[in-house]
DRENPA-173630 format. One record per atom (N, C-alpha, C): z, x, y; residue in one letter. Coordinates in steps of 0.2 Angstrom, whole numbers, padded with zeros to 4 digits, always signed. Example, Ala and Ser with C-alpha at 12.3 -4.5 7.8 and 13.67 -1.06 7.14 Angstrom:
residues 2
+0039+0066-0028A
+0039+0062-0022A
+0039+0066-0016A
+0035+0064-0011S
+0036+0068-0005S
+0039+0064+0000S
***
This chain:
residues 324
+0049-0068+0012X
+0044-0069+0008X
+0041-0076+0008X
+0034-0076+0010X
+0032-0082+0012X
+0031-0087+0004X
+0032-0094+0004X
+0032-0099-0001X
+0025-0096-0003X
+0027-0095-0011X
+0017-0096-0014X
+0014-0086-0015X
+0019-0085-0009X
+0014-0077-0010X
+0016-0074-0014X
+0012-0069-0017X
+0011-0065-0024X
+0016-0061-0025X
+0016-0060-0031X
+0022-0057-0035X
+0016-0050-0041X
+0011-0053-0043X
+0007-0050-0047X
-0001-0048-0043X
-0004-0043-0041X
-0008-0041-0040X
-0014-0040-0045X
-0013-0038-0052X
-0020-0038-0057X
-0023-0044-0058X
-0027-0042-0057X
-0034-0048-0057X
-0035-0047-0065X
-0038-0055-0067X
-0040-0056-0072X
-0042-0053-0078X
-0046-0048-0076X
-0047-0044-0081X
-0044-0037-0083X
-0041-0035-0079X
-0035-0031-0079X
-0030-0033-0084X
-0028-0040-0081X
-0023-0043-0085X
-0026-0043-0095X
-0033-0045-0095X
-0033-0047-0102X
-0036-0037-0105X
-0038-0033-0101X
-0036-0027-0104X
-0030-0024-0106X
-0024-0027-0102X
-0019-0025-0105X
-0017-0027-0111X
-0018-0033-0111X
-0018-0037-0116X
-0020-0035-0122X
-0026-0034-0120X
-0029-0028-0129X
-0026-0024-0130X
-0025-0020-0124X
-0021-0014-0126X
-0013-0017-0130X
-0011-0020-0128X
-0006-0021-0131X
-0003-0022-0140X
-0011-0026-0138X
-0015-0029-0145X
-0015-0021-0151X
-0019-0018-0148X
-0021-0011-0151X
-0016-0006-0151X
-0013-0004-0147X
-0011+0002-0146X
-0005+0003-0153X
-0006+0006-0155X
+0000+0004-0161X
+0007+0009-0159X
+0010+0010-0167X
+0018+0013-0164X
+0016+0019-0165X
+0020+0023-0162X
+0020+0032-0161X
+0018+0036-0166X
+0014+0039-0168X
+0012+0045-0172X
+0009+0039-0176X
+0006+0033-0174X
+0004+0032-0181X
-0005+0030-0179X
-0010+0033-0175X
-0013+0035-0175X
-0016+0033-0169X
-0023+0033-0170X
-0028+0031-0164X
-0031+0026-0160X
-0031+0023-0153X
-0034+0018-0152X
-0040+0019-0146X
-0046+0017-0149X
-0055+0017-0145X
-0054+0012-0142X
-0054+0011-0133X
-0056+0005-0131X
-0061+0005-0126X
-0066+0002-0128X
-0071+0004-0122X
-0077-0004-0123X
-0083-0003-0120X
-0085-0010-0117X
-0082-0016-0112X
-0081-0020-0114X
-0077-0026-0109X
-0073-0025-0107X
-0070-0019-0108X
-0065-0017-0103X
-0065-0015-0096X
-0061-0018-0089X
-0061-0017-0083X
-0062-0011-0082X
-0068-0007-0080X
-0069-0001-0079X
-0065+0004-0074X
-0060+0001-0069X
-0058+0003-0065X
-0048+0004-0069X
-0047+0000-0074X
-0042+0003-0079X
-0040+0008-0080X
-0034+0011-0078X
-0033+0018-0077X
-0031+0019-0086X
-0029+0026-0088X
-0026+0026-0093X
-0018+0024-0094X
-0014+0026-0087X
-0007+0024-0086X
-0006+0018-0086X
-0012+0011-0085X
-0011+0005-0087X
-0009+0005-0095X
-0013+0006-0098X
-0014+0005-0105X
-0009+0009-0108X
-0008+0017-0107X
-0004+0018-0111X
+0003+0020-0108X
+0003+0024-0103X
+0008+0027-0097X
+0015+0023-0098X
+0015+0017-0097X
+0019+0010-0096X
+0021+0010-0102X
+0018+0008-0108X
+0021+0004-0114X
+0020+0012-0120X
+0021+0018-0116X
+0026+0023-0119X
+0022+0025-0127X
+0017+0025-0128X
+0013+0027-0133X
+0017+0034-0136X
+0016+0035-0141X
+0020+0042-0144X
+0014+0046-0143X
+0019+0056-0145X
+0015+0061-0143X
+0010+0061-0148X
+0012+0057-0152X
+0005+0058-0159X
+0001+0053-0158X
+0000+0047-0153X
-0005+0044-0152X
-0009+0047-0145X
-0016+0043-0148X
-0020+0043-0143X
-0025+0039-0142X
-0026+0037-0135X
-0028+0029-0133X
-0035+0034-0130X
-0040+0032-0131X
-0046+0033-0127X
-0050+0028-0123X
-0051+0027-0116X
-0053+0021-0112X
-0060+0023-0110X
-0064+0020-0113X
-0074+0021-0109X
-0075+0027-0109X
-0072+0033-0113X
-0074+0037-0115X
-0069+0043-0109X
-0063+0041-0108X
-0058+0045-0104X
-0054+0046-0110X
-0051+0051-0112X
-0044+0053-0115X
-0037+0052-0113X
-0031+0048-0116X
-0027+0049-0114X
-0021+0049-0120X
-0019+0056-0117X
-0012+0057-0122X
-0004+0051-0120X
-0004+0047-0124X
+0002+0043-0122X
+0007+0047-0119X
+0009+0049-0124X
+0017+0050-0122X
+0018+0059-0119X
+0011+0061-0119X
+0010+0068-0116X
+0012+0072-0121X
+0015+0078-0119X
+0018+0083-0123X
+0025+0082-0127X
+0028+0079-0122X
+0035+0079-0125X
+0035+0072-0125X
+0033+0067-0128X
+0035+0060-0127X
+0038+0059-0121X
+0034+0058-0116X
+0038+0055-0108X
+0035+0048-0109X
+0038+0045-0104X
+0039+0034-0107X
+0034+0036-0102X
+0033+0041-0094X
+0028+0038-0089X
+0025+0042-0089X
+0019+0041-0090X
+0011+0046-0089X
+0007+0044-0082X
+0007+0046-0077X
+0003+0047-0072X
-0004+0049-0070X
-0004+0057-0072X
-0007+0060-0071X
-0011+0066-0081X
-0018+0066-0082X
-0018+0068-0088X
-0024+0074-0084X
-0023+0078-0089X
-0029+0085-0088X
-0037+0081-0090X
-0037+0076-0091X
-0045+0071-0091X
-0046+0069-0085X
-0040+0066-0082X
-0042+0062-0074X
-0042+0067-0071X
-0040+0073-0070X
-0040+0078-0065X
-0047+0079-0067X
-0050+0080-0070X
-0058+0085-0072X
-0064+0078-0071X
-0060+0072-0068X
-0067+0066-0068X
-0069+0068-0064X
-0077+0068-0062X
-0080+0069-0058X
-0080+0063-0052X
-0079+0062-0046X
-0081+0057-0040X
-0088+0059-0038X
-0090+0053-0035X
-0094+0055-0029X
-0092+0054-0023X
-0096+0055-0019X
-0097+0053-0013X
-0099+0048-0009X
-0097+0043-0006X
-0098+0038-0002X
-0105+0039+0004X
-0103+0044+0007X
-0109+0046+0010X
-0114+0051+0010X
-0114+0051+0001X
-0119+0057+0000X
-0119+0064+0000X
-0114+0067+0003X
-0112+0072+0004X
-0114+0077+0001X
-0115+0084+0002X
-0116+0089-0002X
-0109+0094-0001X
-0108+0097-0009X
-0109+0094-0017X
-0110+0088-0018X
-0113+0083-0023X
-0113+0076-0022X
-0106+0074-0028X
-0103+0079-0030X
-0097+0076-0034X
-0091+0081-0034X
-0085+0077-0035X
-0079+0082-0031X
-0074+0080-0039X
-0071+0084-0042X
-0064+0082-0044X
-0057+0085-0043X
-0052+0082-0044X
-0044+0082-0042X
-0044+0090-0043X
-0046+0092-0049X
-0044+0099-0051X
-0048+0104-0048X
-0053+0100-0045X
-0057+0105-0042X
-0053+0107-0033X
-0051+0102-0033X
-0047+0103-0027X
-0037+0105-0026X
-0039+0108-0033X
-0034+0111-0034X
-0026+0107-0035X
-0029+0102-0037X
-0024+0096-0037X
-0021+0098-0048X
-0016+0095-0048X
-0012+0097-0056X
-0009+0091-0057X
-0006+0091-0064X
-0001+0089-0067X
+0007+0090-0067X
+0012+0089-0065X
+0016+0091-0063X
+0022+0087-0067X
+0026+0089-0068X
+0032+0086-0072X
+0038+0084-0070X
+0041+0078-0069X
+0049+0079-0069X
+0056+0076-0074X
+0059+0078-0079X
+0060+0073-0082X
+0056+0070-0089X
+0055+0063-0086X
+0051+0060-0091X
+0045+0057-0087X
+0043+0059-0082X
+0038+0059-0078X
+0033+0065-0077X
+0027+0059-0078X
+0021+0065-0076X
+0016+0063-0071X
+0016+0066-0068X
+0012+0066-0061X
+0008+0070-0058X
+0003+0066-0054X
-0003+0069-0049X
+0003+0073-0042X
+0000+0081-0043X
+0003+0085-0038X
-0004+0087-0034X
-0004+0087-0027X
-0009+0090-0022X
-0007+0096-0020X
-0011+0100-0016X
-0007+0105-0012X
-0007+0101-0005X
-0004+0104-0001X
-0005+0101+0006X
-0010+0102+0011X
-0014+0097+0013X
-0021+0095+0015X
-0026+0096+0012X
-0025+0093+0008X
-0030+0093+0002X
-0036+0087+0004X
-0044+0088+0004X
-0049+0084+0006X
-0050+0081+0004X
-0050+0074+0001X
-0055+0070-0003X
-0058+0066+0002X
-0060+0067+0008X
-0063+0060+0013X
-0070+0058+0009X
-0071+0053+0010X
-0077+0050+0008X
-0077+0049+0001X
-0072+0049-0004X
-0073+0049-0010X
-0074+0044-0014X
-0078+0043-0020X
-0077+0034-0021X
-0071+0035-0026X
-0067+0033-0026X
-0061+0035-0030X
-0058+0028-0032X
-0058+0022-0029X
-0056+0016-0033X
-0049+0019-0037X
-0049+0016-0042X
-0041+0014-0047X
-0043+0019-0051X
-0048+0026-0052X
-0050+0030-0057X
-0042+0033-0058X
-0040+0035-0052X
-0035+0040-0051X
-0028+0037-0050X
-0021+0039-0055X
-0017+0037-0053X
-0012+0040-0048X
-0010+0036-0042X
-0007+0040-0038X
-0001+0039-0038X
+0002+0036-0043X
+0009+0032-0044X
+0015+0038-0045X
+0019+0040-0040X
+0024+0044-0039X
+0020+0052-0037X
+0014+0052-0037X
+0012+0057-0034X
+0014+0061-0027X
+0015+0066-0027X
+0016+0071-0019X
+0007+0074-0016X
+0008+0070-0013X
+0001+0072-0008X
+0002+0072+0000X
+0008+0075+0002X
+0009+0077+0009X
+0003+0080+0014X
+0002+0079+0019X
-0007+0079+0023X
-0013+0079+0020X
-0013+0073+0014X
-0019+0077+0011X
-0024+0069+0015X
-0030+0071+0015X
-0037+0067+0017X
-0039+0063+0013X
-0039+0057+0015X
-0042+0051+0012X
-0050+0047+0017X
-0049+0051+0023X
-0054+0049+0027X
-0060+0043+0025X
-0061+0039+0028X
-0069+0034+0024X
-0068+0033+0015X
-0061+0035+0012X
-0062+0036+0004X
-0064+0027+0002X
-0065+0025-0004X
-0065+0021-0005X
-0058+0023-0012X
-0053+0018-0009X
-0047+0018-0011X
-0044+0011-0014X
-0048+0007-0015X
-0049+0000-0019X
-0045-0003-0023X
-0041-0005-0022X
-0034-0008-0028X
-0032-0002-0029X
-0031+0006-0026X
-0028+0009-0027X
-0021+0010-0029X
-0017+0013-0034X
-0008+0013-0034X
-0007+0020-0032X
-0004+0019-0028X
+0000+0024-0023X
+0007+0020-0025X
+0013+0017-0027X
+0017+0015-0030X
+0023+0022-0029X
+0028+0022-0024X
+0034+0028-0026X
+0031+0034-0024X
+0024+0034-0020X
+0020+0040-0019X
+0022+0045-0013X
+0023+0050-0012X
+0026+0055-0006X
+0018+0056-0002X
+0018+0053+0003X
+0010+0055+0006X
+0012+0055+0013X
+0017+0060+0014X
+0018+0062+0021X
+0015+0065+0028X
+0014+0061+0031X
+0006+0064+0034X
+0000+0065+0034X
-0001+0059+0029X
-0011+0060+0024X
-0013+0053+0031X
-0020+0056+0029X
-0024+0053+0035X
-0029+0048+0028X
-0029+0041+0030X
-0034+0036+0028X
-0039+0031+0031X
-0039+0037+0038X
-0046+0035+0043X
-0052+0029+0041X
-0051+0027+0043X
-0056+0021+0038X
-0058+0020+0032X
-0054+0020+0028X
-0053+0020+0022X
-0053+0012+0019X
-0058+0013+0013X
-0056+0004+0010X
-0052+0003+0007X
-0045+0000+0005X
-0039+0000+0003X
-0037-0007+0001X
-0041-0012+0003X
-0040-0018+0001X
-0036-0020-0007X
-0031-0021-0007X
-0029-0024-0012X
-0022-0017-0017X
-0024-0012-0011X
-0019-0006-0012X
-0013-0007-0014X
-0009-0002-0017X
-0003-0005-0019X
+0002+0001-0015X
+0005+0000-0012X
+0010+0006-0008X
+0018+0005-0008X
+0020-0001-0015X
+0026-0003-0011X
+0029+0005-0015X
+0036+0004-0009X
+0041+0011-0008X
+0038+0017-0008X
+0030+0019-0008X
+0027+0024-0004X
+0031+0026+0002X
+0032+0034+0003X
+0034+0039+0009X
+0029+0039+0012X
+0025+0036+0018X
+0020+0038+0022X
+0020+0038+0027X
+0027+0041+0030X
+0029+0044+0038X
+0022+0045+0040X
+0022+0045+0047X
+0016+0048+0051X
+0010+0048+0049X
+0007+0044+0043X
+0003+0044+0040X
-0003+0042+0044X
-0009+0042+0047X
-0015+0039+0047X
-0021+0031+0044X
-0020+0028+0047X
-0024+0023+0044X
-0028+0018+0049X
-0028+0020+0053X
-0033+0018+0058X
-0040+0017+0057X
-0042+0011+0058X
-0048+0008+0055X
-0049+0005+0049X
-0043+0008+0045X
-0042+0006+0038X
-0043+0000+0034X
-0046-0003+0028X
-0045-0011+0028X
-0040-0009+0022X
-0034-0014+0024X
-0031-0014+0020X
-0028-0020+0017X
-0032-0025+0020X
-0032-0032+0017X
-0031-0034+0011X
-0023-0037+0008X
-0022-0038+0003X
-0019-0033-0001X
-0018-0027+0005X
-0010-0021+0002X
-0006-0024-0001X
+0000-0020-0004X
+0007-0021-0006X
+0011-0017-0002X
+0013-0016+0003X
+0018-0010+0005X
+0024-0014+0006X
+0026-0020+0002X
+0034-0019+0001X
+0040-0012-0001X
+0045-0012+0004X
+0049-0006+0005X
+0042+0000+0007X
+0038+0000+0011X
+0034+0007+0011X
+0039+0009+0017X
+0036+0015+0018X
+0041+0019+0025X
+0036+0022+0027X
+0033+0020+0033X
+0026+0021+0037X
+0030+0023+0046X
+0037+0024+0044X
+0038+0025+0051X
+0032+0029+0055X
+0031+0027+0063X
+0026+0034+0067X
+0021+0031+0063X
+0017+0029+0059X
+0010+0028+0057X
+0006+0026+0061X
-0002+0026+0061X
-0004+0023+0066X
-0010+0018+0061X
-0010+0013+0062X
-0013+0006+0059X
-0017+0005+0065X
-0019+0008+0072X
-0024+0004+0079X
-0028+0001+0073X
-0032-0004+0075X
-0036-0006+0073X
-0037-0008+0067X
-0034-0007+0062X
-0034-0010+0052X
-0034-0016+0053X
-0036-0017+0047X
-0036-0023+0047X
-0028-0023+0040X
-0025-0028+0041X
-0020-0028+0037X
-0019-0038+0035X
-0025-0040+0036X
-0022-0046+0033X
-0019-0046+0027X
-0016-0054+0026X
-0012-0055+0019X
-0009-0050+0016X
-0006-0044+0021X
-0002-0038+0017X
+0005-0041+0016X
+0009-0039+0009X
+0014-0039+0010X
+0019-0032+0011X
+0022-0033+0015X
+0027-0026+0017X
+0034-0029+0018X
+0037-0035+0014X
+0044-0035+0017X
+0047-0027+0016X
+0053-0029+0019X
+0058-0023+0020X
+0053-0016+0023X
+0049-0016+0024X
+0046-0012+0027X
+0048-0008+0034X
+0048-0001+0032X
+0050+0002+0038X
+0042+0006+0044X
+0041+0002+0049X
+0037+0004+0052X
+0039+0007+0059X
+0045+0011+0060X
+0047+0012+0066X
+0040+0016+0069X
+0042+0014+0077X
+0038+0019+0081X
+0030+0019+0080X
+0030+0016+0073X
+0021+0017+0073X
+0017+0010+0076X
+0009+0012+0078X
+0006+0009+0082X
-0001+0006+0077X
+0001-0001+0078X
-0003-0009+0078X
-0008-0009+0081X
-0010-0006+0088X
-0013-0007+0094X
-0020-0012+0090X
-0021-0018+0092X
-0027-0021+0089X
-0028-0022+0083X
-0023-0022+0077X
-0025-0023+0074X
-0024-0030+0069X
-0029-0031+0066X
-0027-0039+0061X
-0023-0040+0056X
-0018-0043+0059X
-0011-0045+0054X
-0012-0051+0054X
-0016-0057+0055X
-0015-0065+0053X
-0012-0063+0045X
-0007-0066+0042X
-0003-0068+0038X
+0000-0065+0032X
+0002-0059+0039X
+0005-0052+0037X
+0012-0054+0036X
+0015-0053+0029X
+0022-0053+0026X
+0027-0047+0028X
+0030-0048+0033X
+0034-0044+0031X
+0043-0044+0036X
+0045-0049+0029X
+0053-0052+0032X
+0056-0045+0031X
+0062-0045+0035X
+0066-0040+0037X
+0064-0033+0036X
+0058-0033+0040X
+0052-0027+0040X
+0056-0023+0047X
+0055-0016+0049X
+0056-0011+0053X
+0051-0010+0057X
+0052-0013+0064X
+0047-0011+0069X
+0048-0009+0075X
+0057-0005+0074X
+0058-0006+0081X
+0055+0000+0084X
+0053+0000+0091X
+0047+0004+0096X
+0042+0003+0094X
+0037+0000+0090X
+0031+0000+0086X
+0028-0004+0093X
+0021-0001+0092X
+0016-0002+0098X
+0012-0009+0095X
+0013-0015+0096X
+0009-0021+0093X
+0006-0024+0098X
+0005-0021+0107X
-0002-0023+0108X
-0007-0025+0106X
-0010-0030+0107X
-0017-0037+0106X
-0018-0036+0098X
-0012-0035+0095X
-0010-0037+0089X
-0011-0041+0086X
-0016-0045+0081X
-0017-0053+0080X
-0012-0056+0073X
-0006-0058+0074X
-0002-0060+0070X
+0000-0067+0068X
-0005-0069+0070X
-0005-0077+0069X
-0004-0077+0060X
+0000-0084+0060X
+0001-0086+0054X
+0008-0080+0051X
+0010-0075+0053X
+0013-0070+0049X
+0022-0071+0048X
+0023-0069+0044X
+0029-0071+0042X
+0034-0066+0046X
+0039-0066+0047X
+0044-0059+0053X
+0051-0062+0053X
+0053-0065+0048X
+0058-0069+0047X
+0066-0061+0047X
+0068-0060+0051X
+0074-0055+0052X
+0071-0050+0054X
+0066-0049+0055X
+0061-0042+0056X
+0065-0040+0063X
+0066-0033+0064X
+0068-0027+0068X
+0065-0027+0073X
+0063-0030+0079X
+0056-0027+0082X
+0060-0025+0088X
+0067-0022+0088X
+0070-0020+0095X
+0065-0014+0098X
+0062-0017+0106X
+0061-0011+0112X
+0052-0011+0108X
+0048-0015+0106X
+0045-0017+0101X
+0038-0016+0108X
+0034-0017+0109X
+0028-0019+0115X
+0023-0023+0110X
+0023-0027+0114X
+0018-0036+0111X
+0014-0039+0116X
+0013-0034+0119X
+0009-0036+0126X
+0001-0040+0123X
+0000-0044+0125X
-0007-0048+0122X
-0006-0047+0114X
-0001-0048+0111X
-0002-0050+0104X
-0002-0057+0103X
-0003-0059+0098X
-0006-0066+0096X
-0002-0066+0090X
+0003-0072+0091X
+0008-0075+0087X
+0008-0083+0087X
+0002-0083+0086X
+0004-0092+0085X
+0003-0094+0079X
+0007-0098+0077X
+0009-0099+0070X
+0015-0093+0067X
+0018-0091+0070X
+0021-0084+0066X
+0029-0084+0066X
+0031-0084+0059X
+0037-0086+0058X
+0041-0081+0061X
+0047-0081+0065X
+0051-0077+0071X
+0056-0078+0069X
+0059-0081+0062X
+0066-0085+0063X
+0072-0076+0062X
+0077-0079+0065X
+0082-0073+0066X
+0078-0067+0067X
+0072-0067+0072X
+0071-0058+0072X
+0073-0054+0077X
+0072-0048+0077X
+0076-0046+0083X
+0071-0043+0089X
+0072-0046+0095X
+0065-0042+0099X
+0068-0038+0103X
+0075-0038+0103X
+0081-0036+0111X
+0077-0029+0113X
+0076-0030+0120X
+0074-0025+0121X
+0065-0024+0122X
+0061-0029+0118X
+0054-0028+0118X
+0051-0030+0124X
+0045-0027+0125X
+0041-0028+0131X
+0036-0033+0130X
+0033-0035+0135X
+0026-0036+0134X
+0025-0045+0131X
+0031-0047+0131X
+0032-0053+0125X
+0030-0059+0130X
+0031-0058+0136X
+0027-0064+0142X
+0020-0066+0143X
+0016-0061+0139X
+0010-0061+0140X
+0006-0061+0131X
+0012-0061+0127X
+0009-0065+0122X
+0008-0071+0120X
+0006-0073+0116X
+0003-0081+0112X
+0008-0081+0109X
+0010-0087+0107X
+0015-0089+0101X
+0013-0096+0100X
+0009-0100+0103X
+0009-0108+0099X
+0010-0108+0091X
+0014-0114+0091X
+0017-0116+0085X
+0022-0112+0084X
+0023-0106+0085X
+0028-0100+0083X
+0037-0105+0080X
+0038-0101+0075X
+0046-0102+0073X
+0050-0099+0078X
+0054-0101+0082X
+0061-0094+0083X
+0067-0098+0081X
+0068-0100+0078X
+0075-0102+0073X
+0078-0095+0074X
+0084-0095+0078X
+0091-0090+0079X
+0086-0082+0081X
+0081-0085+0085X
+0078-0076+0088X
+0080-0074+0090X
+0083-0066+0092X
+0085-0064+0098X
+0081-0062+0104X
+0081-0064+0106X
+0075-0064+0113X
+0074-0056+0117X
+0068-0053+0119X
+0070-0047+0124X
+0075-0046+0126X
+0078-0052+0132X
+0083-0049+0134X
+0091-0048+0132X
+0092-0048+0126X
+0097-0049+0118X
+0100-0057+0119X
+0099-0061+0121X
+0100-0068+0120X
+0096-0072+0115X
+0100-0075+0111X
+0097-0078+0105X
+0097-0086+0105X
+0092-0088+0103X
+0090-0095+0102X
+0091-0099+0100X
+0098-0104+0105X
+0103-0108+0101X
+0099-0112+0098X
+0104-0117+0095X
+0102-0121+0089X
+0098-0126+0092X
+0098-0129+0098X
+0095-0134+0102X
+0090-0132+0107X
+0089-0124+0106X
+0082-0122+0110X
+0078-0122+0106X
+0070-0122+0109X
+0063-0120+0103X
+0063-0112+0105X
+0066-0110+0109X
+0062-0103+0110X
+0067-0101+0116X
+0063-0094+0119X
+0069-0091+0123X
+0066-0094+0130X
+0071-0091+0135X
+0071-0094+0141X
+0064-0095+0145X
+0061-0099+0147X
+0053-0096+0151X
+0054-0092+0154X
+0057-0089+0159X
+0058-0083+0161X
+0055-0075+0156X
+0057-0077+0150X
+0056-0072+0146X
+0053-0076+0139X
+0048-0079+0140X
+0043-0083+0135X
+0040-0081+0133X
+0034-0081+0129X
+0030-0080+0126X
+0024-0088+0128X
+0019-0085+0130X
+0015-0091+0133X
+0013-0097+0128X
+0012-0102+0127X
+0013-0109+0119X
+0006-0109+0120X
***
């Protein structure tokens, strides 16, 4: 984890919405809370009440959404309500119908526990939808469903099972995925500048072309999945999983990779200059001679050929360099 980088994602008025909420929301069964006007529009209901466990006989209302705190049976996590399923979306590119909702696509409420959750069926379409933080996706199962072009915005996908979902150029800046399942998942073209995929599991994913600045993913498992071009300047991700991962003309400048996995890895024309290297593993990676690294860290690397970077070298042998 790089000095300075973020620990908290809610922007300011997030923050001071929860705050009210806080403020307002009283103890269980002891009645009602209206919050609406200057509140972040994009505030889901599982910020406000989901979290801080409202009882079954309370009810918080947000700009005119309903939401039962604690559900039916007092559950502490609410995700998913019979209101957010029935909100209507639009469409980004106008599409006809020009509005879509979750229940209309056959998506439900689903229980486990003391959890309530958004369930999809499998391959369920939402491309193009303007969907932002309306929806909460937090523990949800959406296995191949379609986010295509969606506009997905500070979305929370947090512990989400999304096995195969395609997010084709999708806007995702500021997304939150960490320990997200998104095996073989699609994101190609995606902006996902300013994600969270700390611990996500993206093994087999394809990111060609995203943009993935200032993402954090430590501990992130990306085996086998393919970078091909895409913009990772001051992408976090200490002892992150890349071994096979396709990172041709991958731009990783500035990125932190501190222990990171990258055995049998292909770096052919990526762009590493500036990019923290120290202990990572390349043994085995191709294409590392016809990369960039100026300024590059390799404090104790192991090099392509599994030779590691004694204490009095800057980098591994020129024979198997990375060009400065």
């Amino acid at each position: 984890m790089r000095a300075g980088a973020r620990t908290e994602r809610a922007g300011p008025a997030l923050a001071g919405a929860l705050l009210l909420a806080l403020l307002l929301v009283p103890a269980p069964g002891r009645g009602d809370v209206n919050i609406s006007g200057d509140i972040n529009s994009s505030t889901t209901c599982a910020d406000i009440c989901g979290e801080n466990n409202c009882g079954p006989e309370t009810t918080v209302t947000i700009n005119g959404v309903r939401c039962t705190g604690g559900a039916d049976g007092g559950e502490k996590r609410v995700h998913c309500t019979e209101e957010s399923l029935e909100k209507e979306h639009s469409f980004i590119d106008n599409a006809m119908p020009t509005t879509f909702s979750f229940k209309g696509l056959g998506c439900k409420c689903a229980k486990d526990r003391n959890m309530v959750y958004l369930s999809c069926p499998s391959g369920v379409d939402a491309s193009s939808g303007d969907i932002g933080r309306t929806i909460d996706f937090r523990y949800a199962k959406l296995e191949n469903m379609k986010f295509d072009g969606a506009n997905l915005e500070k979305a929370k996908f947090d512990y989400a099972v999304c096995k195969g979902c395609s997010f084709v150029g999708a806007e995702m800046s500021g997304a939150d995925m960490s320990f997200a399942k998104m095996d073989d998942s699609n994101f190609s073209g995606a902006g996902l500048e300013g994600a969270g995929m700390d611990f996500m599991k993206a093994n087999g994913g394809n990111f060609t072309s995203a943009n993935l600045k200032d993402v954090s993913a430590d501990h992130g498992k990306f085996n086998g999945a393919s970078f091909t071009g895409a913009t990772m300047s001051d992408f976090d991700s200490d002892f992150g999983q890349f071994n096979g991962a396709d990172l041709s003309d991958a731009v990783l400048s500035d990125a932190s990779l501190t222990f990171a996995a990258m055995k049998g890895a292909d770096l052919s024309r990526a762009n590493l200059d500036s990019a923290d290297l120290s202990h990572a593993g390349f043994s085995g990676a191709t294409g590392f001679q016809s990369a960039t690294c100026s300024g590059a860290t390799f404090d104790f690397m192991t090099c392509p050929s599994g030779k590691s970077v004694g204490v009095f070298q800057e980098g591994c042998d020129p024979s198997e360099s990375c060009a400065a």
